[in-house]
C-alpha positions as CSV (number, residue, x, y, z in Angstrom):
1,X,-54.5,51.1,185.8
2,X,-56.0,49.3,182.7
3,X,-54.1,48.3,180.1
4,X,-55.4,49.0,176.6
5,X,-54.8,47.3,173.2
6,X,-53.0,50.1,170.8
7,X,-53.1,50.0,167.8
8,X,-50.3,51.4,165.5
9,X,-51.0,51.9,162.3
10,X,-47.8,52.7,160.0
11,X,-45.5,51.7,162.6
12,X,-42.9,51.2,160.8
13,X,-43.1,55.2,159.8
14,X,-40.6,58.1,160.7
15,X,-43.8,59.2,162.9
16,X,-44.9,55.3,163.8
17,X,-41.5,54.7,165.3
18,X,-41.9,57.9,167.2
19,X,-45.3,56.7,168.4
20,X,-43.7,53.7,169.9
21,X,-40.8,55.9,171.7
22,X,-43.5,58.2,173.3
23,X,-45.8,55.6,174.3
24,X,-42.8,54.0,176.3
25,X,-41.4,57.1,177.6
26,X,-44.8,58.4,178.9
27,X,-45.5,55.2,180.7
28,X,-49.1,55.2,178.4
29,X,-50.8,51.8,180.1
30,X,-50.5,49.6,176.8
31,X,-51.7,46.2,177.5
32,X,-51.2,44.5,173.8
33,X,-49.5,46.3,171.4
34,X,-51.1,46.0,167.4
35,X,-48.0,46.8,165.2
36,X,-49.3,47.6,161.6
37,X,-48.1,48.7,158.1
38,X,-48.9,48.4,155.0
39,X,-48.6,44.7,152.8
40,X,-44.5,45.7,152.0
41,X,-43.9,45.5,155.4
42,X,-45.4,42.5,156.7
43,X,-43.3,40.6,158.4
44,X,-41.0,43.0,159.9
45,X,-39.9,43.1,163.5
46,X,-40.7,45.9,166.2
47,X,-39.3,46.2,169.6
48,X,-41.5,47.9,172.1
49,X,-40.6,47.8,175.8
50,X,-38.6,44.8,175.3
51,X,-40.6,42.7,173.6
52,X,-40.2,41.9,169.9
53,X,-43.3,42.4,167.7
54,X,-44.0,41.0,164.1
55,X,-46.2,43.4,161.8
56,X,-49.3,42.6,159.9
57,X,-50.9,44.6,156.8
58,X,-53.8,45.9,157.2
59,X,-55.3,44.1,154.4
60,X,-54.6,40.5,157.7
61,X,-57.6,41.8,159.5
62,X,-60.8,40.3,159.1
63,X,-62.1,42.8,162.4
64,X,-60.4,45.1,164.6
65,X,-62.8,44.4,167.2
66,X,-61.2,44.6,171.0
67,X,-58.8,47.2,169.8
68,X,-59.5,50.2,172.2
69,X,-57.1,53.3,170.4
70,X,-55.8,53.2,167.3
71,X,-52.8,55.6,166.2
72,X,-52.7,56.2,162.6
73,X,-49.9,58.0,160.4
74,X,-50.3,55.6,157.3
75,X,-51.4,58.8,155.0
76,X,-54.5,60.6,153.8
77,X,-56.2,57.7,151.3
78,X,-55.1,54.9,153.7
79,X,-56.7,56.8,156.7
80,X,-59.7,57.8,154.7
81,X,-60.3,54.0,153.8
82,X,-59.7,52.4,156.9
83,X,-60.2,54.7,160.1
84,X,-63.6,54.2,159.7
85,X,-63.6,50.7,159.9
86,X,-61.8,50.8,163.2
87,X,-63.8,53.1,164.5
88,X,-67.0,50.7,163.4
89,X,-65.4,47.9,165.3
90,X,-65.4,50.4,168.7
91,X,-61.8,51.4,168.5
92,X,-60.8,55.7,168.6
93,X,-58.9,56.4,165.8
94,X,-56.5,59.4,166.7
95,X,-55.4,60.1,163.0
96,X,-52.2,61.8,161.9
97,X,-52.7,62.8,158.4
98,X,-55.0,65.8,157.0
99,X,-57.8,63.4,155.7
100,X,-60.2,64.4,158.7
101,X,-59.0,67.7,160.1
102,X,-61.7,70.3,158.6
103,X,-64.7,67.4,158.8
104,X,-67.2,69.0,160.8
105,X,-67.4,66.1,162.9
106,X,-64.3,65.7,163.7
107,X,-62.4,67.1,166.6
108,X,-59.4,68.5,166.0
109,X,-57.2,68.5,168.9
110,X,-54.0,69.8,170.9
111,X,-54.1,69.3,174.3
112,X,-53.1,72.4,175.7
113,X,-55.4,74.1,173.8
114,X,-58.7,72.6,173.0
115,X,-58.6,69.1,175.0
116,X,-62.4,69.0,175.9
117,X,-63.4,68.4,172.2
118,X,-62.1,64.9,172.6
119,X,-65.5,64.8,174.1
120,X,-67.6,65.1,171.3
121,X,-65.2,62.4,169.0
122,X,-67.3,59.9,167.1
123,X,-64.8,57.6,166.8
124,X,-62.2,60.0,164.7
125,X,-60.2,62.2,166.4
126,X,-57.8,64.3,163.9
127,X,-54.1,65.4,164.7
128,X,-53.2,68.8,163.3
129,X,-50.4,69.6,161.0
130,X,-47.1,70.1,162.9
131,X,-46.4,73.8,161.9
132,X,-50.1,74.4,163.5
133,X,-49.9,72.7,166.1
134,X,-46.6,74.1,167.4
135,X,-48.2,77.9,166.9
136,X,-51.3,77.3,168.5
137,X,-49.8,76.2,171.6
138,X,-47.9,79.3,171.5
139,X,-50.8,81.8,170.6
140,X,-53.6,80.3,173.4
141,X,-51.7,81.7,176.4
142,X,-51.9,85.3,174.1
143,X,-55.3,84.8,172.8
144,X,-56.4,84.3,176.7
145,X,-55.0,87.2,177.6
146,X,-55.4,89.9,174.6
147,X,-57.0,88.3,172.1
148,X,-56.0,87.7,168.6
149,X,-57.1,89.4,165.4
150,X,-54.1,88.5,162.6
151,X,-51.2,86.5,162.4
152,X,-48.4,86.5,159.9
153,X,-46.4,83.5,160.0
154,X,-43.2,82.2,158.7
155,X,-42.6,78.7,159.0
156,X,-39.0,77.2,158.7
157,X,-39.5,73.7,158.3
158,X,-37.3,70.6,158.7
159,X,-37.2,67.7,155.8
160,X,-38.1,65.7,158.1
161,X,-42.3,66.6,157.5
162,X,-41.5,65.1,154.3
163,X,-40.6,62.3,155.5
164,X,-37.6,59.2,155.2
165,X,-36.8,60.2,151.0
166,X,-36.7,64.3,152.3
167,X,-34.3,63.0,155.1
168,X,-32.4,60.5,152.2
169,X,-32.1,63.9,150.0
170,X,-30.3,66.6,152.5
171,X,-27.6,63.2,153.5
172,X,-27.1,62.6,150.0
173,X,-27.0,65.8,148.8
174,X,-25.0,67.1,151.5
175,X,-22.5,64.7,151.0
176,X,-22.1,65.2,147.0
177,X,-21.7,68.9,147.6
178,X,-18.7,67.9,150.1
179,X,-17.2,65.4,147.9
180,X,-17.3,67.9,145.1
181,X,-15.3,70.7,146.8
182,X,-12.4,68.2,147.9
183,X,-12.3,66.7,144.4
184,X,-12.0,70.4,143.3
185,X,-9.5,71.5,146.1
186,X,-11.7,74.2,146.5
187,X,-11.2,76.4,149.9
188,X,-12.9,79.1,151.8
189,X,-10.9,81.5,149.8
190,X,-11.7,79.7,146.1
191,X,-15.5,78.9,146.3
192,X,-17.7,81.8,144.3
193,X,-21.1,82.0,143.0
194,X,-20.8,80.9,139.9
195,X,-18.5,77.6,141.2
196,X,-21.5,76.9,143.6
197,X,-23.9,77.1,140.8
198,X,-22.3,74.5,138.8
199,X,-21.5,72.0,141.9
200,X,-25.0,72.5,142.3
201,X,-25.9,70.7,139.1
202,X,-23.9,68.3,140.2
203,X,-26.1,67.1,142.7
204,X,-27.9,63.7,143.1
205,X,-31.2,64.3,141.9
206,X,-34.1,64.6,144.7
207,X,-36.6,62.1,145.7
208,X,-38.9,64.0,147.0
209,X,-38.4,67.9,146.4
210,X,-38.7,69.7,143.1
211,X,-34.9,71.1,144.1
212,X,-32.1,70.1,145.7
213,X,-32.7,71.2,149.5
214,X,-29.1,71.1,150.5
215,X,-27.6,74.1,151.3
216,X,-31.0,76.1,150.1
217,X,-34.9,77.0,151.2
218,X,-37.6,76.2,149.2
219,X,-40.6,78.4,149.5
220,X,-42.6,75.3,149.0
221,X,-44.4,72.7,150.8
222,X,-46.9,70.6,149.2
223,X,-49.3,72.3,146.0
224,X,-49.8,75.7,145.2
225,X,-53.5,76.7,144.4
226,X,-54.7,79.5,142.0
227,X,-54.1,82.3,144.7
228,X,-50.7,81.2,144.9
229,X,-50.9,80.2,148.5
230,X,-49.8,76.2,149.0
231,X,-52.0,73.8,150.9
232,X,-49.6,73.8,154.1
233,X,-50.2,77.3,154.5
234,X,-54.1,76.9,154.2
235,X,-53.6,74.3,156.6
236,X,-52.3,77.4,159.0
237,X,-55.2,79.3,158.3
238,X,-58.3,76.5,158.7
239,X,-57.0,74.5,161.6
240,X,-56.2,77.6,163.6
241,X,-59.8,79.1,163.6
242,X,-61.1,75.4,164.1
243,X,-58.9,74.6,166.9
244,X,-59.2,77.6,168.5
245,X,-62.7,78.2,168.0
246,X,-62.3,81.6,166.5
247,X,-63.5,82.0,163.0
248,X,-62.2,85.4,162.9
249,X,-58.7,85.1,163.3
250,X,-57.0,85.4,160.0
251,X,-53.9,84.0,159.0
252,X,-51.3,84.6,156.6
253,X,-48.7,81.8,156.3
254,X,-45.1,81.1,153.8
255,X,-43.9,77.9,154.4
256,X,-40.5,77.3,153.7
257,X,-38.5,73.8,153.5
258,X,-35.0,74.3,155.3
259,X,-32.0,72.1,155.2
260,X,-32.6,71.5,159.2
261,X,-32.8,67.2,159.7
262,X,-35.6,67.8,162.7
263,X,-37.9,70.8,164.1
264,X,-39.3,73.2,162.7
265,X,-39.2,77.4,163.4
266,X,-41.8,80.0,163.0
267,X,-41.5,83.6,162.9
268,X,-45.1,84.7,164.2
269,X,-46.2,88.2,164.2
270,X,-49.4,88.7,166.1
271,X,-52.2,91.4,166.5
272,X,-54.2,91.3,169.6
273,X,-57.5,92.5,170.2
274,X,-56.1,94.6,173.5
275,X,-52.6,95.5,174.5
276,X,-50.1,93.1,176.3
277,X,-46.1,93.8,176.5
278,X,-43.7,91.5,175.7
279,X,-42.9,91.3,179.7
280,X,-46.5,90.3,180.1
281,X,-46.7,87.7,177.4
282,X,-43.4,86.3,179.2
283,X,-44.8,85.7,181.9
284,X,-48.1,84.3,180.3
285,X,-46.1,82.0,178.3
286,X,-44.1,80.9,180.8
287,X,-46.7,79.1,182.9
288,X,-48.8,77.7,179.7
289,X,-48.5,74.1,179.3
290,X,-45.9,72.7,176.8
291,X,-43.8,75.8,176.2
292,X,-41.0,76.5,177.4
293,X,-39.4,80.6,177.4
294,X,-36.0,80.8,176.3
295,X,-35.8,84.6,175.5
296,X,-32.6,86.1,176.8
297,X,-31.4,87.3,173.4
298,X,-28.3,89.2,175.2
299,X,-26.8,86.1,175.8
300,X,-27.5,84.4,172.4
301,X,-30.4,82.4,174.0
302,X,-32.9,81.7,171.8
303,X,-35.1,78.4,170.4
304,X,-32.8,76.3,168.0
305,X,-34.3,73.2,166.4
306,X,-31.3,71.5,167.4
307,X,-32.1,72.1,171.0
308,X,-35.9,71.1,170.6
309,X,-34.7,68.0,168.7
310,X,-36.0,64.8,170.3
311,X,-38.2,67.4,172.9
312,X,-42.2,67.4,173.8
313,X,-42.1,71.0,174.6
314,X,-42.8,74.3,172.0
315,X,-40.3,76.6,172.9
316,X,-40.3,80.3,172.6
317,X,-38.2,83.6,172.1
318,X,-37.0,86.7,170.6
319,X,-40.6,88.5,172.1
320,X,-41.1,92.0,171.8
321,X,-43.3,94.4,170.3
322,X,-44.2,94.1,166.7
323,X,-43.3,97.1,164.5
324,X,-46.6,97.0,162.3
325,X,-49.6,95.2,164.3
326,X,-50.8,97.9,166.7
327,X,-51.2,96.3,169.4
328,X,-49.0,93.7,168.7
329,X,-46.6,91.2,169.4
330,X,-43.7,89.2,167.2
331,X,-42.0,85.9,168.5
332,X,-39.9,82.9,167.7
333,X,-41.7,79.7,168.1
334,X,-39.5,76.1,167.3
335,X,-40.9,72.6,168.1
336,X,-40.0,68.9,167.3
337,X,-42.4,68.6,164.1
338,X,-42.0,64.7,164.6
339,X,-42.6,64.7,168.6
340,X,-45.0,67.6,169.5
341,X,-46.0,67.9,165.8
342,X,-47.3,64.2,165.0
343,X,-46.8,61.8,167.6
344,X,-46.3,63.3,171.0
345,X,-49.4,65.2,170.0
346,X,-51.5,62.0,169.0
347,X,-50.6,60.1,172.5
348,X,-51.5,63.0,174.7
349,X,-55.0,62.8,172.8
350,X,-55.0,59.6,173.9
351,X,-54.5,60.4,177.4
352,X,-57.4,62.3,177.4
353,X,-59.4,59.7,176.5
354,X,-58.3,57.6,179.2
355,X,-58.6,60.8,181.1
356,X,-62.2,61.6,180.3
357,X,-63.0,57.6,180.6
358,X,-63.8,57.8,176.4
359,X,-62.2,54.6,176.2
């Protein structure tokens, strides 16, 4: 097979790292491997099957002619300014932020869902956000069979969307709160309300939440507009009906920030156009692509984020019949947000384009 020149763009990223890990593990036919970041990390080593790589700004390239896919997770303005000027040079761009998702001419892809609009890229192809991504691939298999006329979503997510300072805040936060109770001699038996209020001030203050996340859930994830919905949970509603090619579906998403390190859980209640049972959507489920069934509550089995930690799969449980949507159907849906959410996600677009011969 071919090899191709990759491009990695914000490489040296919690999600450009990632990139590099699934690229290897997938066996993805790279032939030259273009680590990039922005100007504070030039110079920088990367190891990528072996061989040690030295990383160049952005800002080094006169042309990125030659380069046949770039992966970008560099942000929304850094994205918005240079994709294009990949893309120009004849490279596909698969990008990682939000800058291109609702762009008419822009794909919008996950694989096991929608992977013949890679054919109608124009040099962009977007990656959704992980809490959609995870839910789609769980609702297709449904939406097949019954259809789908509402969701109500709950998303549980992991600091780890929010990148290396959310990750820097649960450890250091965590570890203040721990420190403080052995200072204290506090026990099981001592620790009240009140006592956990004033630890609680105690706490480092956050890089990157408006709270301290340790220990709590924040019914917040990136900025609230006048309805009082945020932008993630917009993001729930618009990419859905895009990706899914449905602008009828509605959605109604909270998103919630967890103190969970990796992968993020959605409680998703579902109402479908004609009836299905929670045996049949079982059974539908369990031959889609990319999800995995793990609904045998009796025995305490059940998704965990700390089972689909470091996994490509979208896992799913706790089916049965939802108590309000008639017909309808509630489930438990828990994904990687850093594998199947960003990265796995943007190197099996990638596939397909090797796939469909678009590169």
């Amino acid at each position: 097979m071919k090899g191709y020149r990759v491009a990695v763009v914000g490489v040296t990223g919690e999600v450009g790292k990632t990139f590099l890990k699934v690229l290897k593990e997938r066996n993805f036919p790279v032939g030259e491997l273009i680590p990039i970041a922005s100007a504070r990390s030039r110079g920088k080593k990367v190891v990528f099957n072996g061989k040690e790589y030295t990383v160049r700004a952005l800002e080094d390239f006169d042309s990125f002619k030659g380069i046949d896919i770039a992966l970008f997770s560099a942000g929304g303005s850094t994205s918005k300014e240079w994709a294009p000027k990949f893309a120009a040079d004849g490279a596909v761009v698969v990008d990682n932020s939000s800058a291109w998702r609702m762009e008419p001419d822009v794909p919008l892809v996950v694989p096991e869902v929608n992977p013949e609009d890679v054919k109608w890229h124009k040099g962009i192809i977007a990656n959704p956000n992980c809490s959609t991504i995870q839910m789609v691939v769980a609702l297709k298999p449904i939406y097949d069979e019954a259809g789908i006329r509402k969701v109500v979503v709950s998303t549980y997510q992991a600091v780890s969307g929010a990148g290396a300072k959310a990750i820097a805040d649960l450890i250091r936060q965590t570890k203040a709160f721990c420190k403080a109770l052995e200072e204290r001699g506090i026990g099981e038996e001592d620790l009240t309300p009140e006592l956990l209020a004033e630890i609680f001030k105690e706490l480092p203050e956050a890089q990157k939440f408006p709270h301290p996340i340790a220990f709590d859930a924040l019914p917040h994830i990136d900025r609230f507009f006048e309805d009082g919905y945020t932008r993630e949970e917009n993001k729930m509603l618009f990419e859905t009906r895009k990706i899914m090619h449905d602008e009828s579906i509605d959605v109604s998403a909270t998103c919630v920030r967890v103190p969970v390190f990796y992968g993020h859980s959605e409680s998703v209640s579902v109402q479908t156009e004609r009836e299905i049972t929670p045996e049949r959507a079982r059974e539908v489920l369990s031959k889609a692509p990319g999800v995995v069934v793990m609904d045998t509550p009796q025995n305490n089995e059940y998704p965990l984020p700390i089972y689909a930690a470091g996994r490509d799969e979208v896992f799913v449980g706790r089916i049965r019949e939802d108590r309000v949507f008639k017909p309808g159907l509630n489930m438990w849906v828990v994904a990687d947000n850093i594998r199947k959410g960003a990265a796995t996600n943007a190197v099996q677009i990638a596939e397909l384009l090797i796939r469909y011969g678009l590169v």
